[in-house]
C-alpha positions in Angstrom: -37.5 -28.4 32.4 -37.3 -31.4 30.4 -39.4 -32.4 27.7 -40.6 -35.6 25.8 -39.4 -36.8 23.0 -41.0 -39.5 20.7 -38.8 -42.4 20.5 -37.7 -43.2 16.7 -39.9 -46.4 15.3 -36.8 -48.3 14.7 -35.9 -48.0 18.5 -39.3 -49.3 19.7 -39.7 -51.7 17.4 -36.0 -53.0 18.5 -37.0 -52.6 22.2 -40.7 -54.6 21.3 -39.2 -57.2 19.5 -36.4 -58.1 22.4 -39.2 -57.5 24.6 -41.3 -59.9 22.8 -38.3 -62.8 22.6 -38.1 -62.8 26.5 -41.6 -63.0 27.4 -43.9 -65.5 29.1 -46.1 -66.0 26.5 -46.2 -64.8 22.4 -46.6 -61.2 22.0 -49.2 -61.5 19.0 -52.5 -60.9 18.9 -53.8 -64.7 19.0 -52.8 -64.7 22.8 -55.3 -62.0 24.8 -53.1 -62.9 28.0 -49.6 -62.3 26.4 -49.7 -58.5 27.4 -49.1 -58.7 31.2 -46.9 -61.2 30.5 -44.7 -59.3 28.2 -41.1 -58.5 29.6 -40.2 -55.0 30.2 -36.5 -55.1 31.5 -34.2 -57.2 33.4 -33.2 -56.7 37.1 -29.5 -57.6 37.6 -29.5 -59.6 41.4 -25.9 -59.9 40.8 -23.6 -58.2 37.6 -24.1 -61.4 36.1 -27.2 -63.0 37.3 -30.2 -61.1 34.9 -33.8 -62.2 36.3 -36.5 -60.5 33.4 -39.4 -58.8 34.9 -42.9 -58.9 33.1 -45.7 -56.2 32.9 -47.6 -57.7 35.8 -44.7 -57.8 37.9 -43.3 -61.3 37.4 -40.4 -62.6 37.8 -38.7 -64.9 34.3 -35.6 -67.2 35.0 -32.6 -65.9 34.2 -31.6 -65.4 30.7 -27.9 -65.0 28.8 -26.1 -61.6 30.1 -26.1 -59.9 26.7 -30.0 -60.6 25.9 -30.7 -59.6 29.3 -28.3 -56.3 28.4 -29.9 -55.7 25.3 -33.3 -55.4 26.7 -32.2 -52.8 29.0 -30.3 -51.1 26.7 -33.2 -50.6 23.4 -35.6 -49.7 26.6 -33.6 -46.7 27.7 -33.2 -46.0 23.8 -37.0 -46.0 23.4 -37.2 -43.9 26.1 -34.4 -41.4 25.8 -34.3 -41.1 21.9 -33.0 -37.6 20.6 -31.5 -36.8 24.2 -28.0 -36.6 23.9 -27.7 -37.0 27.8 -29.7 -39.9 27.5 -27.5 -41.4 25.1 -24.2 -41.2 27.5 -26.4 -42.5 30.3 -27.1 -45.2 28.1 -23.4 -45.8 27.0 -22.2 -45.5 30.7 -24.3 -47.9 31.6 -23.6 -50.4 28.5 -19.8 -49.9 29.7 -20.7 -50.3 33.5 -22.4 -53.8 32.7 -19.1 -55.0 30.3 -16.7 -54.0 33.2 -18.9 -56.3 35.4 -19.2 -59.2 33.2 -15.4 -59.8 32.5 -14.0 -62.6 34.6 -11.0 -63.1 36.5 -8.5 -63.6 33.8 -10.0 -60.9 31.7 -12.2 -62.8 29.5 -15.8 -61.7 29.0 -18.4 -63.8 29.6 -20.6 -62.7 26.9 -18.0 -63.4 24.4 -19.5 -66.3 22.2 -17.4 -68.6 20.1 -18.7 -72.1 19.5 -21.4 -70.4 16.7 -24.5 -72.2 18.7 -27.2 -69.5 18.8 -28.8 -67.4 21.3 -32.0 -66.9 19.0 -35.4 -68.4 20.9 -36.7 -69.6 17.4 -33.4 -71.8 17.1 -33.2 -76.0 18.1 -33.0 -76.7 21.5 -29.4 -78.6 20.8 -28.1 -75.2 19.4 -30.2 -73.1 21.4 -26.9 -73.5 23.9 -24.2 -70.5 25.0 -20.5 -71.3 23.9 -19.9 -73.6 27.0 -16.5 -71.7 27.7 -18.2 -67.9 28.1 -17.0 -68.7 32.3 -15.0 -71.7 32.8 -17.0 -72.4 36.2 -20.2 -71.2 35.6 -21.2 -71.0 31.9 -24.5 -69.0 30.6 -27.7 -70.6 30.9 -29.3 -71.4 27.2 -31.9 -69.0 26.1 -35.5 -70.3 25.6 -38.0 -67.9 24.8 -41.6 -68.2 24.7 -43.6 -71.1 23.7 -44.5 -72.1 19.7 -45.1 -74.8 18.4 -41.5 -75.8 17.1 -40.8 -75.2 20.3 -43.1 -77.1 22.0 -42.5 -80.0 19.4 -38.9 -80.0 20.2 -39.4 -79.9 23.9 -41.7 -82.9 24.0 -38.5 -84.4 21.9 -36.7 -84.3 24.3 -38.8 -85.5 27.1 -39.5 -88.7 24.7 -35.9 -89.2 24.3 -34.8 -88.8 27.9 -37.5 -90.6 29.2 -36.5 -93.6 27.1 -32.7 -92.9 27.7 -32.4 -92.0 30.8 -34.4 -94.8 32.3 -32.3 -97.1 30.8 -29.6 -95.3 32.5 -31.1 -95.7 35.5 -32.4 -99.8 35.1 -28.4 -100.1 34.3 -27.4 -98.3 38.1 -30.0 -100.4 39.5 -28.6 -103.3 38.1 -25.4 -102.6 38.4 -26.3 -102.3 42.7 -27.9 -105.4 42.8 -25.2 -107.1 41.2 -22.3 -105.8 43.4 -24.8 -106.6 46.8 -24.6 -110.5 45.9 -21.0 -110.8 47.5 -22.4 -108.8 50.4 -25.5 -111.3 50.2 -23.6 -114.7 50.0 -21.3 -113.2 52.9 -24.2 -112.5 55.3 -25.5 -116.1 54.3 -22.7 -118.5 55.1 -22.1 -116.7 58.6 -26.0 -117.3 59.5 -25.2 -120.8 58.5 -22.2 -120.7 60.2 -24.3 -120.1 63.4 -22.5 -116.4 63.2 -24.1 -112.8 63.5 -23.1 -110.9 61.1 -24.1 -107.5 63.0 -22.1 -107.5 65.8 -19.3 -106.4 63.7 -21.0 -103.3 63.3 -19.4 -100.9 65.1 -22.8 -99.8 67.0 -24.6 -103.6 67.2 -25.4 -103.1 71.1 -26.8 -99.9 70.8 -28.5 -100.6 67.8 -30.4 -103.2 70.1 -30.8 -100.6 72.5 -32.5 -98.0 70.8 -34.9 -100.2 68.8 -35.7 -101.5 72.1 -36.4 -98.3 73.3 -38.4 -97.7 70.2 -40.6 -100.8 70.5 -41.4 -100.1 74.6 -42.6 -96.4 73.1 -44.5 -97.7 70.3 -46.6 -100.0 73.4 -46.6 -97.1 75.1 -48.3 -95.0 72.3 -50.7 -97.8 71.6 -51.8 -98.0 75.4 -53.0 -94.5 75.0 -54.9 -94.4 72.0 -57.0 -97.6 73.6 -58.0 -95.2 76.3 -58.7 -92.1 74.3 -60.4 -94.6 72.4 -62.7 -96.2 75.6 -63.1 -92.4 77.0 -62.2 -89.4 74.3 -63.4 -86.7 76.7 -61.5 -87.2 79.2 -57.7 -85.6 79.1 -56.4 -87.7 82.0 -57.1 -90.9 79.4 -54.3 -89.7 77.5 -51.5 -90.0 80.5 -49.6 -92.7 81.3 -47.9 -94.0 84.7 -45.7 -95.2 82.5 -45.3 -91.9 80.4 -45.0 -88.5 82.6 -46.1 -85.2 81.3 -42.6 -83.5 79.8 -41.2 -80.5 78.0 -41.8 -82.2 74.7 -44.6 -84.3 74.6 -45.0 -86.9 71.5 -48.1 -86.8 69.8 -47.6 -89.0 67.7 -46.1 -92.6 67.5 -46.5 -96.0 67.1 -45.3 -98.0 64.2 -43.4 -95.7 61.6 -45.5 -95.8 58.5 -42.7 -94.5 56.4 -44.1 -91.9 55.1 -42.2 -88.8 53.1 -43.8 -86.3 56.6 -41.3 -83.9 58.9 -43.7 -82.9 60.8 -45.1 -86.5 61.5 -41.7 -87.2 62.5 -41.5 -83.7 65.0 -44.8 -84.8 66.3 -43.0 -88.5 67.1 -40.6 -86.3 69.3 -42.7 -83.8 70.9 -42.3 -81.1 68.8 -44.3 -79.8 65.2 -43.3 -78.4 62.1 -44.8 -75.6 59.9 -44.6 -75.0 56.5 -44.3 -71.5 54.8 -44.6 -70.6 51.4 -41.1 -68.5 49.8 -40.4 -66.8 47.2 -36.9 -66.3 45.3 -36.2 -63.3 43.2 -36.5 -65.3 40.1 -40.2 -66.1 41.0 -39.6 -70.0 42.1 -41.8 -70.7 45.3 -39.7 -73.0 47.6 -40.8 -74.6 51.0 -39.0 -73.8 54.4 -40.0 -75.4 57.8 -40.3 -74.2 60.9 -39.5 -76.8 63.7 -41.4 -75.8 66.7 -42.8 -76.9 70.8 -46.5 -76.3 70.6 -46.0 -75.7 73.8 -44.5 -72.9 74.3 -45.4 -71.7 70.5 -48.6 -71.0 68.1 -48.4 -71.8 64.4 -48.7 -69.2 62.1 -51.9 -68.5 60.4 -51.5 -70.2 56.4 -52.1 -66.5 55.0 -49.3 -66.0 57.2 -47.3 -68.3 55.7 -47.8 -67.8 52.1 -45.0 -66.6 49.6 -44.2 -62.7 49.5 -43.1 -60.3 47.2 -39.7 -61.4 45.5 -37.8 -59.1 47.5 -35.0 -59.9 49.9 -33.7 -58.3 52.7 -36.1 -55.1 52.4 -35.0 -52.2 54.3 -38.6 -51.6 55.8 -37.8 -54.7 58.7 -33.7 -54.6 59.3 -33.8 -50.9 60.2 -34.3 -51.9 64.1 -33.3 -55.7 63.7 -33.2 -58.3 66.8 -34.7 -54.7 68.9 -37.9 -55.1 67.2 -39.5 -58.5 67.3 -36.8 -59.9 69.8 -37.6 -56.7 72.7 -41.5 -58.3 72.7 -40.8 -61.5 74.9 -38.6 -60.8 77.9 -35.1 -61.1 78.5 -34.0 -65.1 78.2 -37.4 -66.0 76.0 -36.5 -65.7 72.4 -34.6 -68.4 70.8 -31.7 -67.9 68.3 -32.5 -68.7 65.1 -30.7 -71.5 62.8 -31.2 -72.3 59.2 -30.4 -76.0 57.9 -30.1 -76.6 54.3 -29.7 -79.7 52.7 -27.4 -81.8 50.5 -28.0 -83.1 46.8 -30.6 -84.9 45.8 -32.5 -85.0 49.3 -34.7 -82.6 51.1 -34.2 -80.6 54.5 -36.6 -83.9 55.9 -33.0 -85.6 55.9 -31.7 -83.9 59.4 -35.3 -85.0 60.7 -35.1 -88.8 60.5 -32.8 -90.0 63.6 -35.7 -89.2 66.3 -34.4 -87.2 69.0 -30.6 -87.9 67.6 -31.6 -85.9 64.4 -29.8 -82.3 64.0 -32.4 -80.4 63.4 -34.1 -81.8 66.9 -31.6 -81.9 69.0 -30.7 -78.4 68.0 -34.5 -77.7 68.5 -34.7 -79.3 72.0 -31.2 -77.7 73.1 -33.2 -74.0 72.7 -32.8 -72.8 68.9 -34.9 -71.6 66.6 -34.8 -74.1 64.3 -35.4 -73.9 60.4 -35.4 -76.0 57.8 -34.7 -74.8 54.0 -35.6 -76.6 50.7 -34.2 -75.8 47.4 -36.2 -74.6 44.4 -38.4 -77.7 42.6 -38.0 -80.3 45.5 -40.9 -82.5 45.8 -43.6 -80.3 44.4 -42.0 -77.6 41.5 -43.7 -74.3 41.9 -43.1 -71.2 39.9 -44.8 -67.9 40.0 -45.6 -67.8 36.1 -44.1 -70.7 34.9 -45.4 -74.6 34.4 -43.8 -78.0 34.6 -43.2 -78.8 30.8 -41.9 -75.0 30.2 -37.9 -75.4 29.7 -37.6 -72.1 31.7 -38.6 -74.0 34.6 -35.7 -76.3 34.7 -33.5 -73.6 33.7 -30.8 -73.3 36.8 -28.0 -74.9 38.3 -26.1 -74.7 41.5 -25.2 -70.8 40.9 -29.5 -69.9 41.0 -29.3 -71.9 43.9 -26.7 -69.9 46.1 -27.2 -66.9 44.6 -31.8 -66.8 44.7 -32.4 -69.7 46.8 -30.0 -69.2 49.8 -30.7 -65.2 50.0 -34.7 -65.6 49.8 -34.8 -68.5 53.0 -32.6 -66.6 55.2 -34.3 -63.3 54.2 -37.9 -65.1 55.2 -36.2 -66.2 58.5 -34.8 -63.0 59.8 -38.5 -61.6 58.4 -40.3 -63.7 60.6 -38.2 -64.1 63.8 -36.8 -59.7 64.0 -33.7 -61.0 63.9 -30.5 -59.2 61.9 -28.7 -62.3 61.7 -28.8 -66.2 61.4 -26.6 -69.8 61.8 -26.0 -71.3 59.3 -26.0 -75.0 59.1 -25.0 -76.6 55.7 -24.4 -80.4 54.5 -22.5 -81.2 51.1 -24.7 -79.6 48.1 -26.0 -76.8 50.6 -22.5 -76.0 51.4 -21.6 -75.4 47.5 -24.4 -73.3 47.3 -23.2 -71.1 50.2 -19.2 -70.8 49.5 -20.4 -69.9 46.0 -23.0 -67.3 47.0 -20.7 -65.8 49.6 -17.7 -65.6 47.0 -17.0 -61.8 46.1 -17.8 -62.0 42.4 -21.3 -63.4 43.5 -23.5 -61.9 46.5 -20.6 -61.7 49.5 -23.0 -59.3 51.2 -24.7 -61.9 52.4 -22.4 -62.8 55.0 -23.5 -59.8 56.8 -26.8 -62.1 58.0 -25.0 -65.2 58.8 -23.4 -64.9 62.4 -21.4 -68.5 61.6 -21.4 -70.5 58.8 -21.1 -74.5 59.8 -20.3 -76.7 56.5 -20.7 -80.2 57.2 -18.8 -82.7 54.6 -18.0 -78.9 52.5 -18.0 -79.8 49.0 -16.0 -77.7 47.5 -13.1 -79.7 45.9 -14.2 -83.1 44.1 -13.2 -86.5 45.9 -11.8 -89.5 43.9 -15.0 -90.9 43.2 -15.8 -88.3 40.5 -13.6 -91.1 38.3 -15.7 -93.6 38.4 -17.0 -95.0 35.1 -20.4 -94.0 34.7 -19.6 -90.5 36.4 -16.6 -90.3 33.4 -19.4 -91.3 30.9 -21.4 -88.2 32.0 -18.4 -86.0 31.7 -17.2 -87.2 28.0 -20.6 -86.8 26.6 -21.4 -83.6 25.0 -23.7 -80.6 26.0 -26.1 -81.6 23.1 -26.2 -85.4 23.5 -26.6 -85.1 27.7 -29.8 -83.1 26.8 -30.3 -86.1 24.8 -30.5 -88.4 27.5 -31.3 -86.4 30.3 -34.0 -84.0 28.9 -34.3 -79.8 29.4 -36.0 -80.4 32.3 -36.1 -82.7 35.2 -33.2 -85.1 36.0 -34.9 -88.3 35.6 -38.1 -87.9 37.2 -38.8 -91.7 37.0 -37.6 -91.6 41.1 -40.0 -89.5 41.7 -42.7 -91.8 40.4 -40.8 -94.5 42.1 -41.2 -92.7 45.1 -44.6 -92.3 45.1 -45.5 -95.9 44.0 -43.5 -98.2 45.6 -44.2 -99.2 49.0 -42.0 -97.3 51.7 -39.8 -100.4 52.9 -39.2 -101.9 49.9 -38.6 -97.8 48.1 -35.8 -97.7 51.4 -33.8 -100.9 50.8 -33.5 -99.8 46.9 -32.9 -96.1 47.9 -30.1 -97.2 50.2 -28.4 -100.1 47.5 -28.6 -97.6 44.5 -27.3 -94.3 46.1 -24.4 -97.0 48.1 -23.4 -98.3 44.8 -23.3 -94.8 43.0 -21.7 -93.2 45.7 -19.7 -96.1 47.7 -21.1 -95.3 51.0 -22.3 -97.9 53.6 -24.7 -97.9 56.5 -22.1 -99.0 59.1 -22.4 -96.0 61.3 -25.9 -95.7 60.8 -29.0 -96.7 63.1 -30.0 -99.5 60.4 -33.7 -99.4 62.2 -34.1 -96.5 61.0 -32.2 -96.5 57.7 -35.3 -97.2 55.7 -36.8 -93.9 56.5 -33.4 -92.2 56.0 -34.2 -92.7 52.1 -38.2 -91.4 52.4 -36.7 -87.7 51.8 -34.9 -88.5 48.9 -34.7 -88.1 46.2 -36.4 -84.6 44.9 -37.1 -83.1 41.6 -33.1 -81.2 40.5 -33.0 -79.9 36.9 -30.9 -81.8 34.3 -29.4 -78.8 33.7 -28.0 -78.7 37.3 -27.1 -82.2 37.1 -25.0 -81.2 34.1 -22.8 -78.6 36.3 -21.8 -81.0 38.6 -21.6 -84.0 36.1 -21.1 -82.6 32.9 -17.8 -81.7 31.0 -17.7 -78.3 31.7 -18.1 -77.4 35.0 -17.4 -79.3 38.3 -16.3 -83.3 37.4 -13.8 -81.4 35.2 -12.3 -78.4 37.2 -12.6 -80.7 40.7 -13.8 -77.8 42.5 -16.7 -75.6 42.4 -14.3 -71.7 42.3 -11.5 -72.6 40.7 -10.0 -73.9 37.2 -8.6 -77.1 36.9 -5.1 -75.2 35.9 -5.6 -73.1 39.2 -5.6 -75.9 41.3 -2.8 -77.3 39.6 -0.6 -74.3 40.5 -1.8 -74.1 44.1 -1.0 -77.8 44.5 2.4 -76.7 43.0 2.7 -73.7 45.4 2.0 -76.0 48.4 4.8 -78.3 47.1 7.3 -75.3 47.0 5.7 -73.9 50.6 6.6 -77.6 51.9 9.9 -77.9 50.6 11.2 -74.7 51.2 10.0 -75.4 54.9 12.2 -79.1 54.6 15.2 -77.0 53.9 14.8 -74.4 56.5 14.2 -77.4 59.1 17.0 -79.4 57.8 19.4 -77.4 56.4 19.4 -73.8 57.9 18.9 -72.5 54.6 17.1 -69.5 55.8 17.1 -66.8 58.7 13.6 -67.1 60.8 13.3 -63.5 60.4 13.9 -63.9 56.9 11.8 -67.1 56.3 8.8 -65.4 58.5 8.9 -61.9 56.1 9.1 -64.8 52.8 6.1 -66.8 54.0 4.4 -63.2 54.9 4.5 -61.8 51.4 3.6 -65.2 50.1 0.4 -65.1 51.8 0.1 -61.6 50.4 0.7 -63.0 46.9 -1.7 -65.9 47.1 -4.7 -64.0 48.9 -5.1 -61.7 45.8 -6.8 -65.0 44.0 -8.9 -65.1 47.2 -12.9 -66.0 47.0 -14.1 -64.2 49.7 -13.6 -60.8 50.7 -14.6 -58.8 54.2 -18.1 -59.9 54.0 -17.5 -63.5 54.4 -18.7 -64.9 58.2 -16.8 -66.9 60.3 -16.8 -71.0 59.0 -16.7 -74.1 61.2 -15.7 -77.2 59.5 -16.9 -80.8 60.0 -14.3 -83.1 57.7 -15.3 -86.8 56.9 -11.9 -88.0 56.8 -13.3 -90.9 54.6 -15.1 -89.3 52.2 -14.8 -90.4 48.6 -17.3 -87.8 47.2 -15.5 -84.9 48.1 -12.5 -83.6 49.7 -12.6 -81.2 52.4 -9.0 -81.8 54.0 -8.0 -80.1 50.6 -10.3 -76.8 51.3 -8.7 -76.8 55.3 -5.5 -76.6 53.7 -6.7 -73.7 51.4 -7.5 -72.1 54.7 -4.0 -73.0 56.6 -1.9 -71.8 53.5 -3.7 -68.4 53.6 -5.0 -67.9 50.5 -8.5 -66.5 52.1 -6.9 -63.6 54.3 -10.4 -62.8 55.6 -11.6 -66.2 56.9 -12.2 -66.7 60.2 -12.4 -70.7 61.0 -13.6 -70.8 64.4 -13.6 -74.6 64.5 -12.3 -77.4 61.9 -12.3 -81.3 62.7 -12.0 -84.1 60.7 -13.7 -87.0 61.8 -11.7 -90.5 60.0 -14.1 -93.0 60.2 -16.6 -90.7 58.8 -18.3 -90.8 55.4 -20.0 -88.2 53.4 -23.8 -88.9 55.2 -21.9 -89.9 58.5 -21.7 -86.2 59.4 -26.2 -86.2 59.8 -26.8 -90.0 60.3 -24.0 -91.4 62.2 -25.6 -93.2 65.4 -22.3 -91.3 67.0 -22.9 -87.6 64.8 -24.7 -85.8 68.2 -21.8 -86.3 70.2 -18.8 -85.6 67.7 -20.5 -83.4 65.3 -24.3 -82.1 67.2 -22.1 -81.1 70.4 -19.9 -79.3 68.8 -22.2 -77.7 66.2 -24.9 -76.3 68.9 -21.7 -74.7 70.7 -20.1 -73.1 68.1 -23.6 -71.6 67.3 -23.8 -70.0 70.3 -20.2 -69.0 70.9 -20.7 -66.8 67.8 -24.1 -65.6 68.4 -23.7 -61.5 68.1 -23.7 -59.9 71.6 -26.9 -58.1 71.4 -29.0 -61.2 70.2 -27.7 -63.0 73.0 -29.0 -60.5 75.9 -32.7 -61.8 74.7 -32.3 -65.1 74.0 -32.1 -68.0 76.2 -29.4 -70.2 76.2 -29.0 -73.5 74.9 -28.9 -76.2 76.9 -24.8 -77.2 77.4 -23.6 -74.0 76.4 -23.9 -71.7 79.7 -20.2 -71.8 80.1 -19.2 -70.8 76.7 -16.9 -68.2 76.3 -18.1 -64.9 74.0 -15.6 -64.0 70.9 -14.2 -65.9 68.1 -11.1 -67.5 68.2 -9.1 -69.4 65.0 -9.7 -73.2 65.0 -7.4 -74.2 62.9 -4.2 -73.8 65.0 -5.8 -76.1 66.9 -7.5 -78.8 63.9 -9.3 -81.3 65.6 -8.5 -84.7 64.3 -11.3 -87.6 65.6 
C-alpha cells in the first residue's frame, strides 16, 4: 500500500514558480482569473514539440524543450518527494527526454550558447534561444505571461514594425511598378502599331472562348433572376430553355463581384461549401471546408461543425474505420475523401478560383470527397486562450504547422467521413509542411492516414530565386533586428488591411504585379479573366516568426532545403558527382564488372539511406515538377528519390512539366489536363482496397488498375 508523502516547500515552490512563468495569465493575487489558467505540465506531441496544458484544460503554444522539461520534472518532484522510486521514475524520465532531444549529429537541442535568456521577465530581443540549438528548426523564444514590461515592449515592437515594415513593403510595391513600365511601353507601341499583344499568349483563343462562355452564362443567370423576380412562387420561373436541369446546378452567377467567398464561387459551379470549426493540439482554431452537391448532400448542423477537443486521431472512432460510417450508404454511394492544403501566403480558396477548371471542383465533380484545409491564423486568427496582441499567438513556424496543423485537419476529415484513411493533395508551402511532419524525427505515423501523398511544385530544396536582393537582405539581418522590422507577431498585416479596403479589381492587379515582381512569375498560362480573382485569397495573416524560417538566416534561405544542412547537401551533391562519374567510367572504359558495379551501387544505396527522412510510415508520393520554377527546385528532390537515399519511398508517379511555373501547377488554363488528370487517377489507383468496395468511382478512372507501381523508372517529362 502506498502512502502520501508531503512534498518538501522547496519543491512546490520550484514547481509553482515554473508553473507560474508558463501560464496564461499572472499567478498573483491581483488576477481572480489567473488560477484556471495556471499551467500544470506540458504534453510532448512529438519528443520535441512541448504544447503546456493549463488548469482548465487549455492548450499554451509551445514553449523551449528544457522549460517545458522542467515543468514536468519539479511536478513529479512535488508529487513524489521522499519516494525513492519516485525519484528514479523521475531520473528515467529526465534521461528518456535528453535521449530524445539530441539531433542527428549528436548535438542537443537544449544546449544554449549564444547567452540570450530564456527568462519571461527578460527583453523581447534577448528573450531569443541560441539560434543554433537545431540547425533546421531552432527553439521557439519563450514569452511568458503578460506584465507590463512586457506589454510595453510588445507594443515596441508593433510601433517599430509597423513603421518598418511598411516601408518595406511601399519599396516592393515600388519596386513592381517600376519594373512593369517596360512591360507597359511594350504593350503600348504594338496597340499603336495596330498589333495585339495577346495573341502571343500561349492560350489567346481560348481565353476568348471561355470569357465568352462566361458572358452567355452571366445572361443566362440574369434571365432567371427577372423571372423569379416577376413570379417568386413559382419553381418552373427558375428554368431555362436555354439552361437544362443538371447534376450540378449553379445557384449563383452573374457578374463576379470579387469577393474573398469559396462557397460563392461553389455555388457559381453547382456545388456549396461548408465551413467547420478545428482545433490543433496547441489550441489554435483553424477553418477547413467541405466542398459539397446539395444535391445529393445536407450541410452539417453549425453545432456540428464547431471545434473539438484538441485531440487527434482518438481511438474511440478508428477502431472500425471506413466499416462504420462508410457500411451506412450502399455499395458505390460514398465518396473517397481528399484533403487540399494550400501554398504560402494564400488560403485553400486558391484551388477554387478557375470555375469548373479549379482542382478542388473538378476533383469534386469527378466523385471525391473533397476538403479544403487552412493553416492556423489565415484570415481570421483564433486561439482557444490566446488574443491577437499576445506574442504567444504568433509564436510558430512551418514545423507547428506540419507537426499540429496537418494532423488536426486530417484527423477532423477521417472523423467526419468514417474513413481510416485520406489523399492527400499539397501545393508548395503545404508540401513543406507535410515532408516535414511525415519525416521520422517528427510525426511519421501519420502516414498511416494518407493513402497517397500528391506534392504539387514540392518545396523542399530552395530555387535560385532565394538570391535575390531583398530575399539576401532578409537573410543578413539578424534575429534581433528582423523582429525589429517585422514585429513578434504578424508579418506585415498592412495586406490584410489592404485587402479589406481596396476595391477587389484594383486589390487583384496590385496582388498579381507585387507577388510577379517578388517571385518572377507571370500570368502567361493563366486564364487572365479570371486572374483578378486569383489574388482575392491571398494573402492571409502568417507569423513573422514563420516568415523568419523561411527568410531568415538560420533556417531555410540558408540551408536551401527544409531537412537538411547546407554542408549535407554539399556532400550529396558531391556523392552524385562520384555516382555519375564512376557510371562514365564503367560506360566508357570497362572499369568495372556489372556484377561488381551492381553489388557497389547496392551497398551505396545502403550507405546513403541511413541519412534517410522518412522511415516505414511514409505513404506513397506523386510528384508534379514545374520544370521552370525559380522559387524552388523539385528536380533536385526527384533525384534524391532516384539516387536512393529514401529506401522506403514509393513514387507512384513523378512528371515534370517545362513550361510550368510555381502557380502553373493550380492555375494554368492547361493544369486539368496535365496535372487534374493525372492527379484524380493517381488518387484512385491508390485508394486502399476496402474503401474502394463502398465508394463510387470517379469519373475517368473505371479502368484503372489496383496496386502501386514506381513512377520514376518511368519520369514523365511534359
Amino acid at each position: 500500500m502506498a502512502f502520501f508523502t508531503a512534498p518538501k516547500s522547496g519543491t512546490a515552490d520550484a514547481y509553482s514558480s515554473q508553473a507560474a512563468s508558463l501560464s496564461l495569465l499572472p499567478q498573483d493575487r491581483n488576477h481572480p482569473e489567473a488560477q484556471p489558467t495556471k499551467a500544470v505540465k506540458a504534453n510532448f506531441i512529438t519528443p520535441r514539440d512541448p504544447v503546456i496544458e493549463t488548469a482548465n484544460g487549455g492548450r499554451l503554444p509551445a514553449v523551449p524543450l528544457d522549460e517545458a522539461e522542467k515543468l514536468n520534472r519539479f511536478k513529479e518532484e512535488a508529487e513524489h518527494a521522499g519516494s525513492r522510486g519516485g525519484e528514479s521514475i523521475i531520473r528515467q524520465d529526465t534521461t528518456q527526454l535528453a535521449a530524445a532531444q539530441e539531433t542527428d549529429d549528436g548535438a542537443s537541442i537544449g544546449d544554449q550558447s549564444s547567452g540570450q535568456s530564456v527568462k519571461p521577465g527578460a527583453p523581447l530581443r534577448a528573450a531569443i534561444p541560441a539560434p543554433r540549438t537545431h540547425p533546421l528548426f531552432p527553439q521557439l523564444p519563450l514569452y511568458g505571461p503578460p506584465t507590463l514590461l512586457r506589454d510595453l515592449q510588445s507594443r515596441a515592437f508593433q510601433t517599430s514594425s509597423a513603421i518598418l515594415s511598411l516601408a518595406f513593403l511601399g519599396t516592393i510595391v515600388l519596386g513592381s511598378l517600376f519594373t512593369s513600365i517596360p512591360i507597359l511601353l511594350k504593350h503600348v507601341y504594338l496597340r499603336l502599331t495596330c498589333r495585339n499583344p495577346d495573341q502571343r499568349r500561349p492560350f489567346h483563343e481560348e481565353e476568348k472562348r471561355r470569357q465568352k462562355a462566361r458572358n452567355d452564362s452571366s445572361s443566362i443567370w440574369k434571365r432567371k433572376r427577372r423571372r423569379y423576380q416577376v413570379n417568386p412562387r413559382s419553381g418552373t420561373d427558375l428554368e431555362d430553355e436555354d439552361c437544362p436541369e443538371e447534376e450540378f446546378e449553379p445557384t449563383a452567377g452573374g457578374k463576379d463581384p470579387l469577393i474573398c467567398d469559396v462557397g460563392y464561387y461553389a455555388r457559381r459551379v453547382g456545388l456549396d461549401v461548408e465551413e467547420f470549426n478545428v482545433q490543433t493540439e496547441d489550441g489554435f482554431i483553424i477553418t477547413l471546408w467541405h466542398v459539397y452537391n446539395p444535391k445529393d448532400y445536407t450541410a452539417v448542423s453549425p453545432s456540428g461543425r464547431a471545434q473539438d477537443e484538441p485531440i487527434v486521431f482518438p481511438k474511440d472512432y478508428l477502431a472500425d474505420s471506413s466499416a462504420t460510417l462508410c457500411q451506412q450508404q450502399p455499395p458505390g454511394k460514398q465518396k473517397y475523401p481528399v484533403l487540399l492544403v494550400h501554398g504560402l501566403l494564400q488560403s485553400a480558396g486558391a484551388y477554387c478560383t478557375n470555375d469548373d477548371d479549379s482542382l478542388a471542383f473538378y476533383l469534386a465533380k469527378s466523385g471525391y470527397d473533397v476538403w479544403l484545409g487552412n493553416n492556423r491564423c489565415g484570415f481570421q486568427p483564433r486561439h482557444q486562450m490566446l488574443s491577437y496582441n499576445d506574442p504567444r499567438m504568433w509564436n510558430w513556424n512551418i514545423r507547428q504547422m506540419g507537426v499540429m496543423d496537418l494532423p488536426a485537419l486530417i484527423s477532423r476529415v477521417l472523423s467526419e467521413t468514417g474513413f481510416s484513411k485520406l489523399g492527400l493533395v499539397c501545393h508548395s508551402q503545404g508540401t513543406t509542411e507535410t515532408f516535414v511532419a511525415l519525416a521520422k524525427e517528427q510525426r511519421p505515423e501519420l502516414g498511416d492516414k494518407i493513402s497517397v501523398f500528391c506534392a504539387l511544385a514540392p518545396a523542399v530544396y530552395a530555387g535560385p530565386l532565394i538570391g535575390k536582393m531583398y530575399f539576401k537582405f532578409m537573410r543578413i539581418i539578424s534575429p534581433g533586428m528582423f523582429r525589429i522590422m517585422f514585429g513578434v507577431h504578424a508579418f506585415i498585416p498592412f495586406m490584410m488591411l489592404m485587402h479589406r479596403w481596396l476595391p477587389g479589381s484594383f486589390y487583384g492587379a496590385l496582388g498579381y504585379r507585387v507577388f510577379s515582381f517578388l517571385f518572377n512569375w507571370s500570368d502567361a498560362r493563366w486564364d487572365r479573366g479570371l486572374r483578378d480573382r486569383m489574388f482575392q485569397f491571398a494573402p492571409v495573416y502568417v507569423s513573422a516568426e514563420s516568415m523568419r524560417w523561411w527568410l531568415g538566416r538560420e533556417c531555410f534561405a540558408s540551408q536551401k532545403c527544409i531537412l537538411a544542412t547546407r554542408e549535407e547537401g554539399r556532400r550529396e551533391e558531391e556523392e552524385d558527382e562520384e555516382d555519375e562519374a564512376g557510371l562514365e567510367e564503367y560506360f566508357n572504359h570497362g572499369k568495372a564488372h556489372p556484377s561488381e558495379e551492381h553489388e557497389e551501387r547496392s551497398a551505396s544505396q545502403q550507405w546513403k539511406g541511413r541519412k534517410a527522412w522518412y522511415d516505414e510510415h511514409v505513404p506513397p508520393l506523386a510528384l508534379w515538377v514545374a520544370g521552370s520554377d525559380e522559387l524552388v527546385d523539385g528536380r533536385r528532390l526527384l533525384r534524391r528519390f532516384e539516387r536512393g537515399r529514401e529506401p522506403h519511398v514509393k513514387v507512384v508517379h513523378a512528371k515534370i512539366i517545362e513550361e510550368y511555373e510555381h502557380l502553373d501547377v493550380i492555375w494554368a488554363m492547361d493544369m486539368i489536363e496535365k496535372v487534374g488528370r493525372e492527379v484524380k487517377q493517381v488518387l484512385w489507383k491508390t485508394t486502399p482496397p476496402e474503401a474502394k468496395e463502398f465508394c463510387r468511382v470517379p469519373e475517368g478512372c473505371e479502368s484503372i488498375d489496383s496496386g502501386i507501381e514506381s513512377g520514376l523508372e518511368s519520369l514523365e517529362a511534359s
